[in-house]
N, C-alpha and C positions, 0 to 999 in steps of 0.2 A: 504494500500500500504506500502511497505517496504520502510524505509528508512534507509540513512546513518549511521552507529551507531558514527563514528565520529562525526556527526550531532549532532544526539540527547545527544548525552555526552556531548555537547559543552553546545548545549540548556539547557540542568538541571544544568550546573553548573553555564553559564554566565546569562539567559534569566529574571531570578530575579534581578539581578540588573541593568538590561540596565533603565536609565533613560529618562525622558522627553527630545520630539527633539526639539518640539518651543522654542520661548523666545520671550521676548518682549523688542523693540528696546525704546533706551533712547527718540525718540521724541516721543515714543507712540503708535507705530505702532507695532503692531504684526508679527513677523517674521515666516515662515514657512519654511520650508526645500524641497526639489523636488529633484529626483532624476531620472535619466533615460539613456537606450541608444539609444531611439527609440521617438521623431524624433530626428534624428543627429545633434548633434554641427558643424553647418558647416560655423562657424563665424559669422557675423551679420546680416547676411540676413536670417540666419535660421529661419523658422516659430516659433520654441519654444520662441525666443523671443521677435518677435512681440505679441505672446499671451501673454508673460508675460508682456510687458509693457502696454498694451491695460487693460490685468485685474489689472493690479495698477493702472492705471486711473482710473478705473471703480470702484473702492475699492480701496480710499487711505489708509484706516485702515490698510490692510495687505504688506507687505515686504514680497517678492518671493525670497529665496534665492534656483538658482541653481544650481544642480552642474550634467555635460554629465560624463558619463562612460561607453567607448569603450565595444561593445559586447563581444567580446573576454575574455575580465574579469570581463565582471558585475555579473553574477551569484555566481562567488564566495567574488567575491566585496560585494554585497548586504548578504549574508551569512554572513561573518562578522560585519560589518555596522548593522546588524537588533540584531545579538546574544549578539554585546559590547552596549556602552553608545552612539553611536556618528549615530545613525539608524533615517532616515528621517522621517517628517511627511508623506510625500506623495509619494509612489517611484511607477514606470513601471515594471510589470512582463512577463513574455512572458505566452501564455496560454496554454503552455505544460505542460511537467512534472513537471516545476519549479514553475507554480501557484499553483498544490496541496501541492509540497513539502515545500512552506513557509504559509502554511495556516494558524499556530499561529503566525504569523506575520499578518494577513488581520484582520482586524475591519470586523463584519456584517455592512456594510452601509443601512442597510435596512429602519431602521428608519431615519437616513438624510433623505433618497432620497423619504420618505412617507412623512415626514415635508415639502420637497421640490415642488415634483409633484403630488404628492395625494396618495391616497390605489393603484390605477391603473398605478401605474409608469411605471413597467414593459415593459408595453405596447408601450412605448417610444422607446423601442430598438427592435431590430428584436432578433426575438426568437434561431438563431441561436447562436447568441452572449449570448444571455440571460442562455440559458441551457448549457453551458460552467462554468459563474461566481457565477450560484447557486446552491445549495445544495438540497436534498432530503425535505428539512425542509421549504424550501426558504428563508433561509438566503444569504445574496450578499456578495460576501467577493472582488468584485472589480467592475469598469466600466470598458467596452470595449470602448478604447478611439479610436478603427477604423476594420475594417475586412481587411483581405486579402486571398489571394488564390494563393496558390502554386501548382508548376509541369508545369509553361509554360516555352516556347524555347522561345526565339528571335533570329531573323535572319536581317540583314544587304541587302536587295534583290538586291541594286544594285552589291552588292560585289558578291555576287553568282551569280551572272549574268555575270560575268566580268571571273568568270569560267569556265561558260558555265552550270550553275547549278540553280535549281530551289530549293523554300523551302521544303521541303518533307514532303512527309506526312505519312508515315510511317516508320518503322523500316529497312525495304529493302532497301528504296529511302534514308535513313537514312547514312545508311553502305555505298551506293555508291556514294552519295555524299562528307561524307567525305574522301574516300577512291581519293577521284579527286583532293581534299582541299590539301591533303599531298600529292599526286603525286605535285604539284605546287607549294611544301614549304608554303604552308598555315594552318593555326591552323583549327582543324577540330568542333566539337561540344566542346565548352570549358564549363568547370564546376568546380568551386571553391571546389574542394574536401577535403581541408583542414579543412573544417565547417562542423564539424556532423549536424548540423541543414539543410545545402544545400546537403547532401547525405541521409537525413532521407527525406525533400521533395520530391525528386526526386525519390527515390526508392517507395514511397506511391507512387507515380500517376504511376508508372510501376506496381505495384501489384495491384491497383485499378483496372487498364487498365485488367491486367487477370483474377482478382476476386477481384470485391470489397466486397461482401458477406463475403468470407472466411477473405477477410482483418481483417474488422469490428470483426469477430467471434474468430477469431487470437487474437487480442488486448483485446478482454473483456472476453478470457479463454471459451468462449464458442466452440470454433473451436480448430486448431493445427498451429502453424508454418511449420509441416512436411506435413501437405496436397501438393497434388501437384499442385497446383497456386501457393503458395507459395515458392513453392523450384523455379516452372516456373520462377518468380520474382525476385529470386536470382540470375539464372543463366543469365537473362536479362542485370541484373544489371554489374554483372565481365563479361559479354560478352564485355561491351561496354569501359573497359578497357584495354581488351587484345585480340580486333580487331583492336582499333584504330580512336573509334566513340569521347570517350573521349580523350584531350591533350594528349601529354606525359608530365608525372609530374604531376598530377594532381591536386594527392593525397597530395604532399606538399605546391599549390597553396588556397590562401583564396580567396574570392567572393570580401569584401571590403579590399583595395581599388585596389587590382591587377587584377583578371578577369571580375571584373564589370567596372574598369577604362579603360582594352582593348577594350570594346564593348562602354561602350557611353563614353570617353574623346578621347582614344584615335582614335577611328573607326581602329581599325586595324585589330578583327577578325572579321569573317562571322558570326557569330551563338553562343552562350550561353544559360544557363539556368539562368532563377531567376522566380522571380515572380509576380504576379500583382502590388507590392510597385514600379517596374522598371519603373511606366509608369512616376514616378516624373524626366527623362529624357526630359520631356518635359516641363520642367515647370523650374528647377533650373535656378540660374544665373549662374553659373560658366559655364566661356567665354570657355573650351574647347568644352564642352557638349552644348554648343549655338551652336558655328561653324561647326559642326559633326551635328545636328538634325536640324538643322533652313537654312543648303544649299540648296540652289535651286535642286529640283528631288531628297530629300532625299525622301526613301522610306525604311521605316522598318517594321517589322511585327512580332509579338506576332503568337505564334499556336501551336500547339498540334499535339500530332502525334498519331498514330495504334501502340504500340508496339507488342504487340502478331499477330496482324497480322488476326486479327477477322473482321475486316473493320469497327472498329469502334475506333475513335480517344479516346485518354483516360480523363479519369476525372480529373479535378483540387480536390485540399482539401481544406476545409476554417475554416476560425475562427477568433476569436476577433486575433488583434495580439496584442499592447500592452494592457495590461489589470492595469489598475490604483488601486493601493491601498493603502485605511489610517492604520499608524501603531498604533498599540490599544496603545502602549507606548507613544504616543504623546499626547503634553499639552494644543496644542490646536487641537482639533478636527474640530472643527466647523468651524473655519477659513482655516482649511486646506480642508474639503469637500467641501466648496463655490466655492474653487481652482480646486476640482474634480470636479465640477459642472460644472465650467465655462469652464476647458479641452474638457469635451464630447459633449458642447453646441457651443459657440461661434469659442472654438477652433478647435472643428472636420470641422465646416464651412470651417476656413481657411485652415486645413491640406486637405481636401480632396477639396472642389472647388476650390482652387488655385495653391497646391501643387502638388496633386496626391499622398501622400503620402501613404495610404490607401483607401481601399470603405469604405463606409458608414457603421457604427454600430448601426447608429439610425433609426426607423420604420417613424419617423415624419420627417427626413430628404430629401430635394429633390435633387439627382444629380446636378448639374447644373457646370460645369468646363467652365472658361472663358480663352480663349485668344488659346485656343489647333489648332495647323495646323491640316489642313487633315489629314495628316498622324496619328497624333497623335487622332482625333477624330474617326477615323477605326478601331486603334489599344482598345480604349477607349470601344469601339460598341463592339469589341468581346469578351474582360473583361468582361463587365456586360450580354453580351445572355450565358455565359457560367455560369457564378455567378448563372443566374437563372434557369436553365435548367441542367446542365454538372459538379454538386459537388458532390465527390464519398461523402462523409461525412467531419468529423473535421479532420485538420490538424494536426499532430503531434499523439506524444503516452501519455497520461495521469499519467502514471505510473512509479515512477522515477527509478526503477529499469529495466524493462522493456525496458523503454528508451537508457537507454546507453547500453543493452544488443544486441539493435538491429546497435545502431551507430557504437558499435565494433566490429558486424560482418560483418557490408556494408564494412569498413573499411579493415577487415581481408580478403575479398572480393577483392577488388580494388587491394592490392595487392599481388593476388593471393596464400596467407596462408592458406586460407580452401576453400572444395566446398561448393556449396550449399547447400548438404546434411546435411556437417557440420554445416552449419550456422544455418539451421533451427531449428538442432540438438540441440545445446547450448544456441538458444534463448529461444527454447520452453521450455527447461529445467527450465530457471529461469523463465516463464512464467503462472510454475507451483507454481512455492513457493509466488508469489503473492497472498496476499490479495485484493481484488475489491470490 
């Protein structure tokens, strides 16, 4: 795969001398470094630091030092941080294109996790996640500290109802419903279009929905971006900004904390996109997102739609989402794997049966979510029969050129600078000069 040449010039000059991240603290304790945007600092209640004070009890030897970094700038945050002196023991990668593109940054954890769990470790995770973080060779260069699964809508049903509107289930039902939303002054299908990552999701469960085949064969150069599913997926895609499915503004709006804060703090639109992580709306304490989900007759719903129009609702994508990994520059290893250890074990417990913050990445894991209303246990029920039945394949594009090829022409998309033609045009161009 191609990468950055700013990148790699950085890398040759700076990567030799980045030094050791641990140290060792004056009472004796081993310090480790942790770095992440994923799960969120969202003050003291956040789960990150009940896991951390839980594994300092559990291992007074080690000192957790962490530190949250807003998604918005982690990827070039960590770019730096890994290429200078000051690059963590332990950091969170996303397992897109930015997990291959820092790969001399991953340790093989293969041997920790054979000292840890035996020869047959592997087996511990579901294989989804598993053929994501290893290599031809089977070297590991991260754990999947949770799965999740993009392309779903949520809708507010009392609020459509209060329209005179139902959830849709297709493209058609789609267009005439919002087309009601704004005759009323109401916000129609909203979507954080400011986040290539929330316009590269969305647009995969649209191209899935037409061709997931040609998707897949599009991505690994075996196929075209010019076939016609694909072009079909584009023009889907700027339809639903220049009919009026998506906001107006869209494009300049982010997911956190503006269009994800109008659907669960503040309840004020009908319908958004995000993804299976949304369901931790049912789980947080923050008193706005209580008051909005926890009223009497609340009723929301997670679902999927027909976009093409085939009568078959479209595929979610999935994959590990953060992906944990030890940097081979760190001085202590071993105390900082104990740390990755204890994230995908003890920790994923609490992240996922109490948070919801992802599904499950381990094969040994049992579901089991405590304290969910009905509502949220329906919404829950159609997460998992889709997870196992209704996944066009992995989320995201692999390939870090690739990737922002396709992000800048959803973009150039949305508003209205190229067609379809062209998009497919200029993707597939770069699509050719990839190495795979």
């Amino acid at each position: 795969m191609k990468k950055s040449t700013l990148f790699l010039a950085m890398v040759v000059v700076c990567f030799g001398i980045c030094s050791g991240c641990g140290k060792d603290s004056e009472d004796g304790k081993t310090t480790i470094s942790f770095q992440t945007w994923n799960p969120a600092d969202s003050g003291p209640d956040s789960p990150i630091y009940k896991i951390i004070d839980s594994f300092e009890r559990e291992n007074p030897d080690i000192h957790v030092e962490y530190k949250f970094v807003g998604s918005n700038a982690y990827q070039e945050h960590m770019r730096v941080e890994l290429i200078g002196e000051h690059g963590p023991d332990l950091y969170g990668i996303s397992s897109g294109a930015s997990f291959d593109a820092f790969r001399m940054f991953e340790e093989d954890v293969t041997p920790f996790c054979k000292k840890l769990w035996g020869e047959d470790w592997s087996h511990k995770f579901l294989d989804s996640c598993m053929d994501r973080v290893q290599d031809a060779d089977g070297k590991t260069y991260g754990l999947p500290l949770g799965q999740t699964y993009a392309g779903y809508l949520w809708a507010d049903v009392n609020m459509l109802k209060k329209y005179g509107c139902k959830v849709p289930r297709n493209y058609e039902e789609m267009q005439n419903t919002c087309r009601i939303l704004r005759k009323n002054g109401q916000v129609p299908l909203a979507i954080g279009a400011k986040d290539a990552w929330v316009n590269l999701d969305m647009w995969m469960s649209i191209a899935a929905d037409v061709d997931k085949v040609a998707l897949y064969d599009a991505i690994e150069g075996k196929g075209s971006f010019e076939s016609k599913g694909m072009i079909e997926s584009f023009q889907i895609w700027q339809d639903c900004f220049q009919n009026g499915v998506f906001q107006d503004k869209a494009i300049d709006m982010p997911i956190y904390d503006t269009v994800n804060d109008m659907f669960q703090r503040e309840g004020r639109i009908p319908m958004f996109a995000n993804g299976s992580w949304a369901m931790n709306m049912y789980t947080v304490s923050d008193k706005k997102t209580r008051k909005n989900f926890d009223k009497k007759g609340a009723n929301h719903e997670v679902f999927l739609i027909d976009w093409n129009g085939d009568g078959t609702v479209a595929p979610v994508t999935g994959s590990a989402d953060v992906i944990l990994c030890l940097n081979p520059e760190s001085e202590h290893k071993e105390a900082a794997f104990r740390f990755m250890a204890y994230l995908v074990n003890e920790g994923q417990e609490l992240l996922v049966n109490r948070y919801l913050e992802y599904m499950p990445s381990r094969a040994d894991m049992d579901l089991n979510v405590q304290g969910l209303s009905a509502d949220g246990k329906k919404n829950l029920a159609y997460i998992i029969e889709n997870g196992k039945t209704n996944v066009a394949g992995a989320r995201g594009i692999p390939y870090e050129d690739l990737n922002i090829a396709v992000c800048d022409a959803l973009k150039e998309l949305a508003c209205g600078k190229i067609t379809p033609k062209e998009a497919a045009k200029q993707i597939q161009k770069v699509s050719e000069e990839i190495v795979r």
